[in-house]
PDB file with SEQRES, HELIX, SHEET and CRYST1 records, atoms N, CA, C and O in Angstrom:
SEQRES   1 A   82  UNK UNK UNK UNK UNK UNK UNK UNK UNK UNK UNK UNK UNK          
SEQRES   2 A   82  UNK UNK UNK UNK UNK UNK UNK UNK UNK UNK UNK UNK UNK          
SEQRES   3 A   82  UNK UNK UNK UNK UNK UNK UNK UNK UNK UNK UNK UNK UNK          
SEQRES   4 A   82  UNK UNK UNK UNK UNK UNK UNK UNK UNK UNK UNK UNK UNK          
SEQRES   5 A   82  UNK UNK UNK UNK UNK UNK UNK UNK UNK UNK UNK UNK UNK          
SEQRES   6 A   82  UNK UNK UNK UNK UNK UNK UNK UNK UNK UNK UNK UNK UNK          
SEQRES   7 A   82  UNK UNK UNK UNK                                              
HELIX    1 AA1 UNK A   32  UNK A   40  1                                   9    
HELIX    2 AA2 UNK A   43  UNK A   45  5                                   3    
HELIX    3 AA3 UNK A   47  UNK A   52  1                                   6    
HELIX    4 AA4 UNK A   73  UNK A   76  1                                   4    
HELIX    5 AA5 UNK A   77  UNK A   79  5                                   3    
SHEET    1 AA1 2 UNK A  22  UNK A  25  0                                        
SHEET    2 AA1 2 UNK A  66  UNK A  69 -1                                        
CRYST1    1.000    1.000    1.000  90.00  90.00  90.00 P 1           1          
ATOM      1  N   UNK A   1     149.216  67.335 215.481  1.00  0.00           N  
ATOM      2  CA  UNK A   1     148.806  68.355 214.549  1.00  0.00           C  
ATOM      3  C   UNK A   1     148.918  69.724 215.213  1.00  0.00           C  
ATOM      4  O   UNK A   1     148.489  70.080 216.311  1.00  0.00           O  
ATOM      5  N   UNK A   2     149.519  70.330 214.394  1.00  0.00           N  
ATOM      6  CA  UNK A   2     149.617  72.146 215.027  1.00  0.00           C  
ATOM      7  C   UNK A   2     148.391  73.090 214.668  1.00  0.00           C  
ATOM      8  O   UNK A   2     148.171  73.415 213.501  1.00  0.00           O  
ATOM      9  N   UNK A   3     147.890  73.360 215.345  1.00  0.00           N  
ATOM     10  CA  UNK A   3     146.429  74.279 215.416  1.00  0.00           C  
ATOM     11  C   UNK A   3     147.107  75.578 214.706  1.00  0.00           C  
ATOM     12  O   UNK A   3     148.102  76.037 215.267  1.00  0.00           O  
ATOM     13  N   UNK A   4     146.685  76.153 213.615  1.00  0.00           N  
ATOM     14  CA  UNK A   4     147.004  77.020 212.275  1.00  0.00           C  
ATOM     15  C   UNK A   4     146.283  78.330 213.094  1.00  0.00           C  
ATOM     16  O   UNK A   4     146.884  79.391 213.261  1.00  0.00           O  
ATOM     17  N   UNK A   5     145.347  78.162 213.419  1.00  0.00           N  
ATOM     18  CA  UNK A   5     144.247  79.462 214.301  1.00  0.00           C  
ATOM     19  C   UNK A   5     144.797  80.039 215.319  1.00  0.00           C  
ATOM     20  O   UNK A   5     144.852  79.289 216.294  1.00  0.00           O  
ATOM     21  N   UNK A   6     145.331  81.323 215.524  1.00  0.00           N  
ATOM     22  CA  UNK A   6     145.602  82.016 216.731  1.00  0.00           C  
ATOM     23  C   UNK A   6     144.651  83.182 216.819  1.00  0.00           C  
ATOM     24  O   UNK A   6     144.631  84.004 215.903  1.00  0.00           O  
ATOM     25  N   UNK A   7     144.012  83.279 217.668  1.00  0.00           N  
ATOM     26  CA  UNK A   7     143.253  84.039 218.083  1.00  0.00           C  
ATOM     27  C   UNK A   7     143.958  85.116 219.193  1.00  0.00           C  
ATOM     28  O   UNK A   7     144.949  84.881 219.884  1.00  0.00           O  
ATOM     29  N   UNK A   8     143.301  86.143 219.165  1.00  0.00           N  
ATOM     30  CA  UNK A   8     143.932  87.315 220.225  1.00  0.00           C  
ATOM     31  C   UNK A   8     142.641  87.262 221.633  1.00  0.00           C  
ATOM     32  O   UNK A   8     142.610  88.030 222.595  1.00  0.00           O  
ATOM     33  N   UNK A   9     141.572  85.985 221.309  1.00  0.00           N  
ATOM     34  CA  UNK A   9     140.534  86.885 222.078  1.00  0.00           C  
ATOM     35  C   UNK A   9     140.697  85.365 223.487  1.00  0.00           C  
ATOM     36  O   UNK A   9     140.947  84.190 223.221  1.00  0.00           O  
ATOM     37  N   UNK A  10     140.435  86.008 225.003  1.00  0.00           N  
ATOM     38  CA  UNK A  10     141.034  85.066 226.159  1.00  0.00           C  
ATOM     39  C   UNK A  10     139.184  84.586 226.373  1.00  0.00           C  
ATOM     40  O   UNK A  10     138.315  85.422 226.621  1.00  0.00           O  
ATOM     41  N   UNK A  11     139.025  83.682 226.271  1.00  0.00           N  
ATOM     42  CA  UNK A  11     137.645  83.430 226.415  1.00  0.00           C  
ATOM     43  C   UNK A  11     137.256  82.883 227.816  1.00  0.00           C  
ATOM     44  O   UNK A  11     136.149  82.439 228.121  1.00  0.00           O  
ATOM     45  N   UNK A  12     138.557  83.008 228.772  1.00  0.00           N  
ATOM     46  CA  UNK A  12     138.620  83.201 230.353  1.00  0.00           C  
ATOM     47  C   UNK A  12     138.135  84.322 231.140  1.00  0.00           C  
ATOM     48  O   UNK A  12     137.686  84.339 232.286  1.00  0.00           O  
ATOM     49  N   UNK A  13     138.341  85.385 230.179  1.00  0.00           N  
ATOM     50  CA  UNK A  13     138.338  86.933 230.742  1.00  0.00           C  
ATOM     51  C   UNK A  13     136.677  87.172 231.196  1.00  0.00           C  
ATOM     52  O   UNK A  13     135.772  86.474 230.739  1.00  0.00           O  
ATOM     53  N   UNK A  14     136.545  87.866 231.804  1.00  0.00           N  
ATOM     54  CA  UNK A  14     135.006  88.465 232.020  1.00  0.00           C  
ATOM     55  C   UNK A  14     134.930  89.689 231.047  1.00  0.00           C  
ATOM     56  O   UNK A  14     135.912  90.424 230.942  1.00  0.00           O  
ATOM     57  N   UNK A  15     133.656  89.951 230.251  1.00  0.00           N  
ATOM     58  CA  UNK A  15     133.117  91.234 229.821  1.00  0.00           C  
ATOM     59  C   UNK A  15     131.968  92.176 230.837  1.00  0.00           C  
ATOM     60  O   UNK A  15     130.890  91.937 231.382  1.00  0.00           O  
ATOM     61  N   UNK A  16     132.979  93.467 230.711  1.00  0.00           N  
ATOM     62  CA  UNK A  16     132.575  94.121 231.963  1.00  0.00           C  
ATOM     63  C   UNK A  16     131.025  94.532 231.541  1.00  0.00           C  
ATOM     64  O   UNK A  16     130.708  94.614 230.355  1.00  0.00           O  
ATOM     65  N   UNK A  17     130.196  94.754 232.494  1.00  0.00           N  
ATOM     66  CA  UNK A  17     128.621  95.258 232.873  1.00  0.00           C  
ATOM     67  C   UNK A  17     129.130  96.641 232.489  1.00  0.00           C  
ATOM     68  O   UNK A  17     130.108  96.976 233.157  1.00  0.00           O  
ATOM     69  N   UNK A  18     128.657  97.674 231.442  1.00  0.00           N  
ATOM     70  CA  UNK A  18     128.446  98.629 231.249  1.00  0.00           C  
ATOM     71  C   UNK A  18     126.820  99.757 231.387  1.00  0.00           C  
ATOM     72  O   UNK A  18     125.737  99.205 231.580  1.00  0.00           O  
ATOM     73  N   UNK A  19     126.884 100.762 231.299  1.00  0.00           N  
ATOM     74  CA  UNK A  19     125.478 101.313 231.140  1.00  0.00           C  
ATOM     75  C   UNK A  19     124.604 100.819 229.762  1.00  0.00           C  
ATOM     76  O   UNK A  19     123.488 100.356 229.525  1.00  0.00           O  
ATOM     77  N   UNK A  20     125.637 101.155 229.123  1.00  0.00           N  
ATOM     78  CA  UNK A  20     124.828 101.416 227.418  1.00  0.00           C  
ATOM     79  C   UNK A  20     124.542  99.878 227.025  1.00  0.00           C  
ATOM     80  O   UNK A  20     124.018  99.773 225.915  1.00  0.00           O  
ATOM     81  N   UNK A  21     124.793  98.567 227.754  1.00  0.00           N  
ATOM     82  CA  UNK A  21     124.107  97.380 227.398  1.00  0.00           C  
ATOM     83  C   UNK A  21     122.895  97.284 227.257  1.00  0.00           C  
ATOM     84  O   UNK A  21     122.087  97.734 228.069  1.00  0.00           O  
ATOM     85  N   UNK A  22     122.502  96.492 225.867  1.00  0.00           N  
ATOM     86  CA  UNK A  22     121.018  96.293 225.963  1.00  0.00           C  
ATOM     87  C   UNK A  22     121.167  94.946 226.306  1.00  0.00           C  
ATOM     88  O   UNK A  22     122.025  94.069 226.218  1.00  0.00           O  
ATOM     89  N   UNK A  23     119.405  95.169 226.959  1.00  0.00           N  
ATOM     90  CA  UNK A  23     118.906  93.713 227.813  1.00  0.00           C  
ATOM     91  C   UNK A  23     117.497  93.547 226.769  1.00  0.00           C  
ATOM     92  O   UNK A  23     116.793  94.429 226.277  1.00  0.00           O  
ATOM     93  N   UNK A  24     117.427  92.329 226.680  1.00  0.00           N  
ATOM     94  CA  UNK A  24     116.278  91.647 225.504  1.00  0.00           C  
ATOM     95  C   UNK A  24     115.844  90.269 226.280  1.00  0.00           C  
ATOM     96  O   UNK A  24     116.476  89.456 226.954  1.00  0.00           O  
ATOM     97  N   UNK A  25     114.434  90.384 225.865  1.00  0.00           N  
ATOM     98  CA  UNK A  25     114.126  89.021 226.794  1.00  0.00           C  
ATOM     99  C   UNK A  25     114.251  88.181 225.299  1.00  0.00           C  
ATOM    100  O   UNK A  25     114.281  88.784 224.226  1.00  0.00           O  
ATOM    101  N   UNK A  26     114.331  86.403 225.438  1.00  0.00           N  
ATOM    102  CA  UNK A  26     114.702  85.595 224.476  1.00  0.00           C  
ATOM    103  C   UNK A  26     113.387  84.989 224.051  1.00  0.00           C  
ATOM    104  O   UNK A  26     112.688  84.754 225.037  1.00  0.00           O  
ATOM    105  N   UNK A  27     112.781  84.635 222.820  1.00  0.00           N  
ATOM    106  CA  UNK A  27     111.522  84.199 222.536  1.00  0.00           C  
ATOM    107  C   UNK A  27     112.223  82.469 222.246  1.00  0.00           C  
ATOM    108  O   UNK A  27     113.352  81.981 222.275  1.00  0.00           O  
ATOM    109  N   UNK A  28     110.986  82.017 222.001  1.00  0.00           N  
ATOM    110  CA  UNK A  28     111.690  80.709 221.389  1.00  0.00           C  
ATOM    111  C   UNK A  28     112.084  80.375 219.567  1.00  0.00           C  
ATOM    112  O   UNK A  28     112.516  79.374 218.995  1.00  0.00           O  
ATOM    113  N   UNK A  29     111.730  81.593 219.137  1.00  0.00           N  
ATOM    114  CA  UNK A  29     112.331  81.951 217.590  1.00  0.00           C  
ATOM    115  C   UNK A  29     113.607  82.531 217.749  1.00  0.00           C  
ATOM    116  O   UNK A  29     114.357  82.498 216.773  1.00  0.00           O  
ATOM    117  N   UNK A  30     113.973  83.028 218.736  1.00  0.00           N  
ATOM    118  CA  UNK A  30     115.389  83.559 218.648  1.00  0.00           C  
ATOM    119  C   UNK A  30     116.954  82.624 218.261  1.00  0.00           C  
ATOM    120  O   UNK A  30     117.294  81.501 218.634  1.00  0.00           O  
ATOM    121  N   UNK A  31     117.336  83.159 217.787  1.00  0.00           N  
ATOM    122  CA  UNK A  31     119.037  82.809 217.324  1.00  0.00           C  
ATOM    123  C   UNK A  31     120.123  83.907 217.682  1.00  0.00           C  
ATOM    124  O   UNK A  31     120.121  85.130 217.536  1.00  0.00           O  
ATOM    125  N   UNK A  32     121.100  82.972 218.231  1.00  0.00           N  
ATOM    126  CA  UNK A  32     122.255  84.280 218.541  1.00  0.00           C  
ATOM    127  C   UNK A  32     123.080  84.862 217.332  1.00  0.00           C  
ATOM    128  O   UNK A  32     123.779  85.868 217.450  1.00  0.00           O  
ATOM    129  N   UNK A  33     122.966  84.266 216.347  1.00  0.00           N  
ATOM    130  CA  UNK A  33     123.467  84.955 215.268  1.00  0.00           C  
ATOM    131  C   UNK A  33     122.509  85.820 214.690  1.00  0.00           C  
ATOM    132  O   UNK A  33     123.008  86.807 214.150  1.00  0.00           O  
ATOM    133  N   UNK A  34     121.021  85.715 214.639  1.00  0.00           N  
ATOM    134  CA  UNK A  34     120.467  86.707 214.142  1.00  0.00           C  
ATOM    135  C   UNK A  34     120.423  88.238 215.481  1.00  0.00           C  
ATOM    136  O   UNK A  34     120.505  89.394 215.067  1.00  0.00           O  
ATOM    137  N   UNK A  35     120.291  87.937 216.951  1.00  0.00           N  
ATOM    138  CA  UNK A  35     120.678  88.661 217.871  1.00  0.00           C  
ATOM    139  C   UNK A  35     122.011  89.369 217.436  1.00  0.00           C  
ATOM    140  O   UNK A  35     122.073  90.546 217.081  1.00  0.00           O  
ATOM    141  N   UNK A  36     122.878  88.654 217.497  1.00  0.00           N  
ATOM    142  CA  UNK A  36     124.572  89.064 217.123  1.00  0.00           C  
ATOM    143  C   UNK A  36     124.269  90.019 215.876  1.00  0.00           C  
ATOM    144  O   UNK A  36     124.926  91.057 215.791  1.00  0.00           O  
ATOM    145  N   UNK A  37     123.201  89.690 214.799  1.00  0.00           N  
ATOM    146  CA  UNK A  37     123.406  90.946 213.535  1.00  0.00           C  
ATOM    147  C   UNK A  37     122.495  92.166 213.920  1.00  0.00           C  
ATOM    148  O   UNK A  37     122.968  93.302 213.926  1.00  0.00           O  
ATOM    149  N   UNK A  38     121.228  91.928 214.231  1.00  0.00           N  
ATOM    150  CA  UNK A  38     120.502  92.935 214.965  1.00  0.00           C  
ATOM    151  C   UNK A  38     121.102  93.920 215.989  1.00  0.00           C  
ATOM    152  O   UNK A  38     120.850  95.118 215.862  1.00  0.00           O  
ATOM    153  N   UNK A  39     121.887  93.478 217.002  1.00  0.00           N  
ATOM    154  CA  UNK A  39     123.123  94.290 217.938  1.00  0.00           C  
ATOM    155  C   UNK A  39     123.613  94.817 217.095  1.00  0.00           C  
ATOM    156  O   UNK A  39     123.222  95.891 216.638  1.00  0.00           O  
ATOM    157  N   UNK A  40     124.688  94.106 216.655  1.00  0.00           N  
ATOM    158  CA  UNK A  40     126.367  94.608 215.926  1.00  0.00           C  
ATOM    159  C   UNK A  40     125.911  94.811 214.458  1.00  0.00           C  
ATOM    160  O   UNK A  40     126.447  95.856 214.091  1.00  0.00           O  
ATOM    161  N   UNK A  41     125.153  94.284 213.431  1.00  0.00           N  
ATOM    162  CA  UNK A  41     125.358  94.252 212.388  1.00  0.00           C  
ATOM    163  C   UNK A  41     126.240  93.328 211.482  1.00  0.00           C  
ATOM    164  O   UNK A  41     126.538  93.520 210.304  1.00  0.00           O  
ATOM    165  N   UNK A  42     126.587  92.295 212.284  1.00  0.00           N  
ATOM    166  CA  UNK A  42     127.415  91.695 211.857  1.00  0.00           C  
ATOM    167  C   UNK A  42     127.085  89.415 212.826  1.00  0.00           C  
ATOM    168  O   UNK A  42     127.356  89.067 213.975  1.00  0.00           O  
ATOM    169  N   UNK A  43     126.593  88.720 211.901  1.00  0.00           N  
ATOM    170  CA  UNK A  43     126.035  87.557 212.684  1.00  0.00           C  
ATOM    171  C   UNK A  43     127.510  86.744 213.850  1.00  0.00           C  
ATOM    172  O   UNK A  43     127.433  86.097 214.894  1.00  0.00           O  
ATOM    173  N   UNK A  44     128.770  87.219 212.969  1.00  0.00           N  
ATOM    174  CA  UNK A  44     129.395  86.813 213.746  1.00  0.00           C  
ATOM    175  C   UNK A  44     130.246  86.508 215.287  1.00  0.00           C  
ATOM    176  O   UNK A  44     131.167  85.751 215.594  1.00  0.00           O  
ATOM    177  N   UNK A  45     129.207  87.769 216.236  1.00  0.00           N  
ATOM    178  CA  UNK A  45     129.603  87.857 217.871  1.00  0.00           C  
ATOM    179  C   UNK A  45     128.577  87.339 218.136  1.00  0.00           C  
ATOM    180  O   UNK A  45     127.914  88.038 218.902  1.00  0.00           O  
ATOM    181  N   UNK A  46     127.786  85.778 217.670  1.00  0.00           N  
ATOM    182  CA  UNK A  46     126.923  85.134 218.700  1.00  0.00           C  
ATOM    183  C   UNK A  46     127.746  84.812 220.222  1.00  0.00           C  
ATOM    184  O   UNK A  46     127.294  85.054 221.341  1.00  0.00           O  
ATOM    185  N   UNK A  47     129.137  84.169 219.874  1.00  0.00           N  
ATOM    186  CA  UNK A  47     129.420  84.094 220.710  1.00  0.00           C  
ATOM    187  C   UNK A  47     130.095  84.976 221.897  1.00  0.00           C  
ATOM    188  O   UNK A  47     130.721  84.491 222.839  1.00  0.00           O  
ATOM    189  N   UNK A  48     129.867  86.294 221.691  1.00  0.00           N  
ATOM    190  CA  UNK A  48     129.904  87.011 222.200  1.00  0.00           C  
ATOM    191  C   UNK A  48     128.976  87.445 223.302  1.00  0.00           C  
ATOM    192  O   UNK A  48     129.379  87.964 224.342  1.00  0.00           O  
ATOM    193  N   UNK A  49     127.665  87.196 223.011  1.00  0.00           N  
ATOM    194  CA  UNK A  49     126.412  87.544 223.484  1.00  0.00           C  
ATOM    195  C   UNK A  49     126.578  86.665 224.809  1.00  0.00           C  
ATOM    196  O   UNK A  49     126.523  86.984 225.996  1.00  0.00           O  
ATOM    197  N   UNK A  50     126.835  85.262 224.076  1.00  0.00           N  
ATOM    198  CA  UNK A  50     126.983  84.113 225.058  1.00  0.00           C  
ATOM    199  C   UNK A  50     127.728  84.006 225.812  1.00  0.00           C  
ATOM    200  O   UNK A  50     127.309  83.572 226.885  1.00  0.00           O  
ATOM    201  N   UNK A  51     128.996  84.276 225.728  1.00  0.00           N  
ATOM    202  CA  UNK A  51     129.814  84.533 226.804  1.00  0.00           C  
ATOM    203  C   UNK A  51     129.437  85.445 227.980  1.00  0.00           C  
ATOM    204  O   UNK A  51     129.395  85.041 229.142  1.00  0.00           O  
ATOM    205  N   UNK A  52     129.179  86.635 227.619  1.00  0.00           N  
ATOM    206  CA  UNK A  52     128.688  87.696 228.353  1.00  0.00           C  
ATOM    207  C   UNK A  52     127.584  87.556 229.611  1.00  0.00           C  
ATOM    208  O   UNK A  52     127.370  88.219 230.626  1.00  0.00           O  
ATOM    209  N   UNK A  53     126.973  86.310 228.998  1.00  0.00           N  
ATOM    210  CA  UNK A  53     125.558  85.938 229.730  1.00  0.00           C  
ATOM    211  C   UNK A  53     126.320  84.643 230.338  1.00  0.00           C  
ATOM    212  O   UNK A  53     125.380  83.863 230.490  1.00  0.00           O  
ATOM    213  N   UNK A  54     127.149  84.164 230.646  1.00  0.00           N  
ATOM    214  CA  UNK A  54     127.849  82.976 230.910  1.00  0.00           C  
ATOM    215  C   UNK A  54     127.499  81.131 230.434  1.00  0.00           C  
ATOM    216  O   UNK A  54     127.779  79.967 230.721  1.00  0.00           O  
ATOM    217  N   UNK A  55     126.709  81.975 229.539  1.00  0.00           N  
ATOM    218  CA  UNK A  55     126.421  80.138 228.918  1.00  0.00           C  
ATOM    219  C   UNK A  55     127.164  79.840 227.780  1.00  0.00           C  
ATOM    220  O   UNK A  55     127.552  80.865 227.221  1.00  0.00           O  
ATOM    221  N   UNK A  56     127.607  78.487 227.067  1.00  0.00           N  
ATOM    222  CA  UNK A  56     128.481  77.987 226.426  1.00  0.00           C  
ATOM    223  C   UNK A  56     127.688  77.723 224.761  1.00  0.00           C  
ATOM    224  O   UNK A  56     128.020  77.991 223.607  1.00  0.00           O  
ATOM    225  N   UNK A  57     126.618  77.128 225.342  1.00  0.00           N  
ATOM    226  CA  UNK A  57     126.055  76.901 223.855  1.00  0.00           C  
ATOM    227  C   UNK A  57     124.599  77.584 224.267  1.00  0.00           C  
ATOM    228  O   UNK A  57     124.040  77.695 225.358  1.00  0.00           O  
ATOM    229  N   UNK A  58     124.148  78.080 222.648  1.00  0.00           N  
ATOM    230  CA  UNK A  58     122.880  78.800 222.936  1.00  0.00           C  
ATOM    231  C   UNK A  58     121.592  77.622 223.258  1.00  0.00           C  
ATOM    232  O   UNK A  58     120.526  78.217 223.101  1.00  0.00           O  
ATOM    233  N   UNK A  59     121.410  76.527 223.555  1.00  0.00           N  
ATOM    234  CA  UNK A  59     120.847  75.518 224.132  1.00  0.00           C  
ATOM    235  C   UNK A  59     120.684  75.473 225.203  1.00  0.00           C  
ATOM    236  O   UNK A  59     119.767  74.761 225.613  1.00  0.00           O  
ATOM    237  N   UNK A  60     121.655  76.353 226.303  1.00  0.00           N  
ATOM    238  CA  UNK A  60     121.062  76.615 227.550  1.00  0.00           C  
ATOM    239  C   UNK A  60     120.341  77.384 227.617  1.00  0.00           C  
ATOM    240  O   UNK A  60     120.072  77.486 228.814  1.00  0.00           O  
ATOM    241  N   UNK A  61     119.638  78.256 226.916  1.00  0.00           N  
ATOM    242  CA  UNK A  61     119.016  79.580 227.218  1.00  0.00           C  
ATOM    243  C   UNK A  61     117.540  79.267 227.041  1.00  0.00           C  
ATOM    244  O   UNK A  61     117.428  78.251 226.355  1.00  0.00           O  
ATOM    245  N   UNK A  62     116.549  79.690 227.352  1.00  0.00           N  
ATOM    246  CA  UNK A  62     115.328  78.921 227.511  1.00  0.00           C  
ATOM    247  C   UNK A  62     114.697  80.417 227.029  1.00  0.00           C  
ATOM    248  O   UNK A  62     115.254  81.510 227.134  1.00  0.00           O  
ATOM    249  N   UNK A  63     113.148  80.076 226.380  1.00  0.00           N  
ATOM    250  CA  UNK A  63     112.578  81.242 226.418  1.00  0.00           C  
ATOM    251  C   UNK A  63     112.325  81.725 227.891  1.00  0.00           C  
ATOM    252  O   UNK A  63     112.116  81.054 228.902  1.00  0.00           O  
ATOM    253  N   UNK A  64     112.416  83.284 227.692  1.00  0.00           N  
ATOM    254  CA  UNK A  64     111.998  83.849 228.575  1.00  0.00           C  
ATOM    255  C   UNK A  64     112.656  84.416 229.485  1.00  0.00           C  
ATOM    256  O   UNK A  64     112.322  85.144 230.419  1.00  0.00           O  
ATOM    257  N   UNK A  65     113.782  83.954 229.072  1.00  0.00           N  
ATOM    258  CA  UNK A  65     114.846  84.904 229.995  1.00  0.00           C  
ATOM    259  C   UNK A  65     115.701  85.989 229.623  1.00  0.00           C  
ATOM    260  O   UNK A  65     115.923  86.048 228.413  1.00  0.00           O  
ATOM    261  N   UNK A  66     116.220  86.831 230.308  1.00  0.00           N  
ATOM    262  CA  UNK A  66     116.729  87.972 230.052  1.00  0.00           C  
ATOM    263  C   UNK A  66     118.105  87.731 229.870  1.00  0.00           C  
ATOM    264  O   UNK A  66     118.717  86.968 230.617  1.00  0.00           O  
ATOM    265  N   UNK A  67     118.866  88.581 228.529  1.00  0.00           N  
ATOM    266  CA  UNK A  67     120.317  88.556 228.550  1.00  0.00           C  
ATOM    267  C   UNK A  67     120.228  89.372 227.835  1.00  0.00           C  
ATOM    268  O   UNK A  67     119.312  89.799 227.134  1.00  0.00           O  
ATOM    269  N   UNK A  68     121.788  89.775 228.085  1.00  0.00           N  
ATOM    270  CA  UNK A  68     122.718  91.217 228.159  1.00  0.00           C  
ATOM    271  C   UNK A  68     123.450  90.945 227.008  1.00  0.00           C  
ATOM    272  O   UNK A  68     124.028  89.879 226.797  1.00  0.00           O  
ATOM    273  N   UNK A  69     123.420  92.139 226.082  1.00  0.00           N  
ATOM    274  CA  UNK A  69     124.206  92.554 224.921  1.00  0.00           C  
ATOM    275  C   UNK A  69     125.019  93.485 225.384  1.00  0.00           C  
ATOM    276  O   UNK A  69     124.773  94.597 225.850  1.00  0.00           O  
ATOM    277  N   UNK A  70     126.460  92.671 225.132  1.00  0.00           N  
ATOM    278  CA  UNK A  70     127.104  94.050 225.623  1.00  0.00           C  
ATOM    279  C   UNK A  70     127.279  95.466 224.246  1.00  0.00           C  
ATOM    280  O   UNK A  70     127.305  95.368 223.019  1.00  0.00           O  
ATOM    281  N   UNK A  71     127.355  96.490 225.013  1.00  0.00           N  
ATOM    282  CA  UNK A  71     127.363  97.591 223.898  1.00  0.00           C  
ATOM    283  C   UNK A  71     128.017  98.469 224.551  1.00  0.00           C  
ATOM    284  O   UNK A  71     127.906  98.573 225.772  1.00  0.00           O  
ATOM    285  N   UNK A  72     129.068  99.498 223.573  1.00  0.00           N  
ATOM    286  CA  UNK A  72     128.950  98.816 222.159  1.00  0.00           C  
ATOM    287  C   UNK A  72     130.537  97.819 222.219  1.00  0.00           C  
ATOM    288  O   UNK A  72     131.314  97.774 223.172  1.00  0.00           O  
ATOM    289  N   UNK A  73     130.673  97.066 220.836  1.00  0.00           N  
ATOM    290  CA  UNK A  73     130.911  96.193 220.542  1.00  0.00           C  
ATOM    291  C   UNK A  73     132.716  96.203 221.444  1.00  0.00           C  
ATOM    292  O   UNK A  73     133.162  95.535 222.377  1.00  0.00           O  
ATOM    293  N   UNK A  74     133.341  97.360 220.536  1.00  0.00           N  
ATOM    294  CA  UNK A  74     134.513  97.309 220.687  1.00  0.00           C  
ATOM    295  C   UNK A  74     134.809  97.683 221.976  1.00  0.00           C  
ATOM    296  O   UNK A  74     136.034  97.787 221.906  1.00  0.00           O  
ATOM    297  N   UNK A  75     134.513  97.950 223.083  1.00  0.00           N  
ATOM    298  CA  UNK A  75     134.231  98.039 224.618  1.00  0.00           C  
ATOM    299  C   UNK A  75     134.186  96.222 224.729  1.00  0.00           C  
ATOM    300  O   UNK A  75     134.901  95.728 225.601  1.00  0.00           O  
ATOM    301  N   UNK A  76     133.514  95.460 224.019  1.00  0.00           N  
ATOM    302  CA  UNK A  76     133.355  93.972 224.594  1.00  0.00           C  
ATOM    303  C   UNK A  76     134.557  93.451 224.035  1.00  0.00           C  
ATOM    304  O   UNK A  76     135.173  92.891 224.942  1.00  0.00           O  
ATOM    305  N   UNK A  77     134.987  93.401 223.279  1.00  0.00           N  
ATOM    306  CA  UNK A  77     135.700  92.658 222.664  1.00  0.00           C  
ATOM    307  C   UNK A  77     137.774  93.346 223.768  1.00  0.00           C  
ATOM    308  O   UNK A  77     138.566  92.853 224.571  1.00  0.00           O  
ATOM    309  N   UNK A  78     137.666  94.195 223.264  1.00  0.00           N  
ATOM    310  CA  UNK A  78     138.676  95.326 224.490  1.00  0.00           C  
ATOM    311  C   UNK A  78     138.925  94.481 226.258  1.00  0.00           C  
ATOM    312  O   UNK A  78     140.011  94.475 226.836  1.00  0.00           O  
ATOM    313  N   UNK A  79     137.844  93.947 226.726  1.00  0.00           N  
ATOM    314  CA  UNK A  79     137.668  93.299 227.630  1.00  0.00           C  
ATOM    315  C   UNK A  79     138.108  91.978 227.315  1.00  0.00           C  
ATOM    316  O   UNK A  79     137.964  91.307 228.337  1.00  0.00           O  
ATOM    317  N   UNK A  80     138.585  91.270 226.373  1.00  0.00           N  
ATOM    318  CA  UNK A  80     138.679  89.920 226.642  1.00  0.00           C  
ATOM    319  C   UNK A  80     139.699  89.824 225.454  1.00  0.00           C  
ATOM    320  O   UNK A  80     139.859  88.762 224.852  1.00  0.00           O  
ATOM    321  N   UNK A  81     140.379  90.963 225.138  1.00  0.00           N  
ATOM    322  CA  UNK A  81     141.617  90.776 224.344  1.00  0.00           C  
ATOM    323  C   UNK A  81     143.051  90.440 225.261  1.00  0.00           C  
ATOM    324  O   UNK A  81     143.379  90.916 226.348  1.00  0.00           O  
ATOM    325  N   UNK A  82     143.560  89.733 224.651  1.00  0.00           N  
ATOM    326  CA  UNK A  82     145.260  89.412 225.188  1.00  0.00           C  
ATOM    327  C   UNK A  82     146.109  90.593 224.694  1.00  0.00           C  
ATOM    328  O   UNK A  82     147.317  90.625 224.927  1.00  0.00           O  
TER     329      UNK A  82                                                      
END                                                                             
């Protein structure tokens, strides 16, 4: 089967540490898609958040720890384009 989806984005790449990132500690009500709309406005860069912080699924993240939103958006995304 031929995969129909081409994406432009290298999900190898690192997203660079900027100033203007916000840092949020994680409660145990949190979701990265509601994070992802609160940031960006938009639910769809959960996995964005996640990458950034180097975990794969939001199941590794435990309350109480700190992770990095990168900001702003098109600076993150710029970083991990082909």
């Amino acid at each position: 089967m031929i995969n129909k989806y081409k994406s432009n984005i290298d999900f190898t790449k690192k997203i660079n540490r900027r100033e203007t990132d916000v840092y949020i500690e994680i409660n145990d009500q949190d979701r990265f898609d509601r994070i992802s709309y609160r940031a960006y406005g938009d639910p769809q860069y959960w996995w964005l958040i996640l990458q950034a912080n180097g975990y794969q699924i939001e199941f590794d993240v435990e309350a109480g720890e700190l992770i990095r939103i990168p900001y702003p958006l098109s600076a993150a995304l710029s970083d991990i384009e082909v």
